[in-house]
N, C-alpha and C positions, 0 to 999 in steps of 0.2 A: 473774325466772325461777325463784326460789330457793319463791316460793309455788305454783309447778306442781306440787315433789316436798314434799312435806313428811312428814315422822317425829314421831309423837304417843306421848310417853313417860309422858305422864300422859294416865291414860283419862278422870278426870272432867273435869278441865281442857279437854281435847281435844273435849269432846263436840260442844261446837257445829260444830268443825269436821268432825268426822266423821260429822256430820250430816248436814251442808251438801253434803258430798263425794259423787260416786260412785260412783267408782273405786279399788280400796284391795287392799293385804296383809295380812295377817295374820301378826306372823313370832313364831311358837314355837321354845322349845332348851329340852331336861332338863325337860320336863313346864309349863314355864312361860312365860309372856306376855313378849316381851323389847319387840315394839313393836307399829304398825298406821302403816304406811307408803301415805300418799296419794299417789296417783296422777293426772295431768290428761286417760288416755284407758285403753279396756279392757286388760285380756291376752285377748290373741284367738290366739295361735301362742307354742310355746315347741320350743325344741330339738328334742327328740325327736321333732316333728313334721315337724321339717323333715330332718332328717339319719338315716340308718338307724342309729342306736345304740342298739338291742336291746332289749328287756323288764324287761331288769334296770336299767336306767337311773338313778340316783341324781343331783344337783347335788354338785358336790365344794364342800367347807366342812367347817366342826365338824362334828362326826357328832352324832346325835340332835336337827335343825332341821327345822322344817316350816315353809313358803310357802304359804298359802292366800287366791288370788285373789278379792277379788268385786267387781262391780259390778252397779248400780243403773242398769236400762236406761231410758231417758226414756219411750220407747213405754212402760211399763209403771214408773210410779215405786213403787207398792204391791207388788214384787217384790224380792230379792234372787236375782242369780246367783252361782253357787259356781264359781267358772271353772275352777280348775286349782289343783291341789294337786301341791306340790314337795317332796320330803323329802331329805334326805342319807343317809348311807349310818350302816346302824344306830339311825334314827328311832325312838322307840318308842310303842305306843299311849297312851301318856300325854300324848305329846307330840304325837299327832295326836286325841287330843279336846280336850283344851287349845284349841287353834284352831279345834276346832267350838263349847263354849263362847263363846270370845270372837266368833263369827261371829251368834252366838244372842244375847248382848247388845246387838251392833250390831243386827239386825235387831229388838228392843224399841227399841234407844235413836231407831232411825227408824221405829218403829211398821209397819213390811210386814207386809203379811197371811201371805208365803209366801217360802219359799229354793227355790230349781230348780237342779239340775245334771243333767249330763249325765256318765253313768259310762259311762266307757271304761277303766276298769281291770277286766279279769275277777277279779280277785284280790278285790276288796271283791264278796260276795257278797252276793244281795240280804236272806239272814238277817241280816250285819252290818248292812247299812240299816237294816232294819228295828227291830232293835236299839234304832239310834240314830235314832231317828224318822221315818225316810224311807219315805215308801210310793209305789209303782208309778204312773206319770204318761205319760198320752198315749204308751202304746208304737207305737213304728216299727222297721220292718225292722232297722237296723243302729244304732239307737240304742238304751240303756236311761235314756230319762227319767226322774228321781224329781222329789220334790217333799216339804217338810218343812211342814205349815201351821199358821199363826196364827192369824189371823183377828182379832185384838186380844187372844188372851189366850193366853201364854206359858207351859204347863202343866209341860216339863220343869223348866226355869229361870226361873219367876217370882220377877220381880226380881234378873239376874243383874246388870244395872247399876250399881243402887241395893248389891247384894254385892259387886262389885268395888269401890268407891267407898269400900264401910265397911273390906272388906282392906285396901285403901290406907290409912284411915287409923289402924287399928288396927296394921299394920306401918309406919308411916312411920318411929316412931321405933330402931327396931333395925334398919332396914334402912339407914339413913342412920352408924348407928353402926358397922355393917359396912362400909359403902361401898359399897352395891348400890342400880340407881337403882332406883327407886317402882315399876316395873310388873312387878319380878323374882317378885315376892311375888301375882300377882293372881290366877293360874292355878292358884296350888297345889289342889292337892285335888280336884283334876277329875277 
């Protein structure tokens, strides 16, 4: 049962399996990559969907963590979805590109043509999208689709992988003399 959940604290080691995998987290703290927590089925419902707890909504934890859901739907394996993004109370944008980065690795390390979400926070404006790569996708009434595309060539972060991999092992050794495991060091600088 212990191979359904699984927690990948080294990125390059981990690759094949989060390769292999569908369905996955993303979990950032303090601007940096803490892990990438597989999953054996989607996030489809979280909390605030289900219970009236208001706009301001935050997951109680550390302060400055983000949660960023995705899955690789079968009907479409040349896809990643952005499911749902979680932050704690005092997140900062460091810390929620951090886990865009790390979501744009995965999507090279699996070669997908494109990332999809569906925003439902009015607060990420579609300038912010935009910004950060997202353009306007199959709009509908009460949705705002985006869409981030690839197509085989990765122009923000080309070679974010093969970057985290060399991070790792250019910090291996001082991060170990710290006592900080391998993926503390991977996000820096995003």
């Amino acid at each position: 049962m212990s191979w359904l959940f699984e927690t990948i604290r080294d990125f390059p080691a981990g690759s094949d399996r989060i390769r292999a995998r569908r369905f996955g987290a993303i979990e950032t703290a303090a601007g940096e990559l803490q892990a990438i927590h597989l999953r054996p089925w989607p996030k489809c419902v979280a909390a605030p969907e289900l219970f009236p707890v208001g706009p301001k909504y935050h997951q109680r934890g550390t302060a400055d963590r983000c949660l960023l859901y995705y899955n690789q739907p079968r009907r479409m394996p040349n896809f990643l979805a952005l499911k749902y993004v979680v932050s704690t109370t005092g997140t900062s944008y460091r810390t929620f590109r951090s886990a865009l980065v790390v979501m744009d690795a995965i999507a090279e390390l699996k070669n997908v043509d494109a990332i999809v979400c569906d925003v439902a926070n009015m607060r990420l404006s579609d300038r912010l999208l935009a910004r950060l790569g997202w353009e306007p996708h199959k709009p509908q009434r009460w949705h705002r689709n985006f869409i981030r595309r690839f197509y085989g060539v990765y122009p923000v972060h080309s070679g974010v992988a093969a970057l985290l991999a060399q991070r790792l092992a250019d910090d291996e050794q001082s991060n170990r003399s710290r006592g900080v495991s391998g993926l503390a060091a991977v996000a820096r600088g995003c």
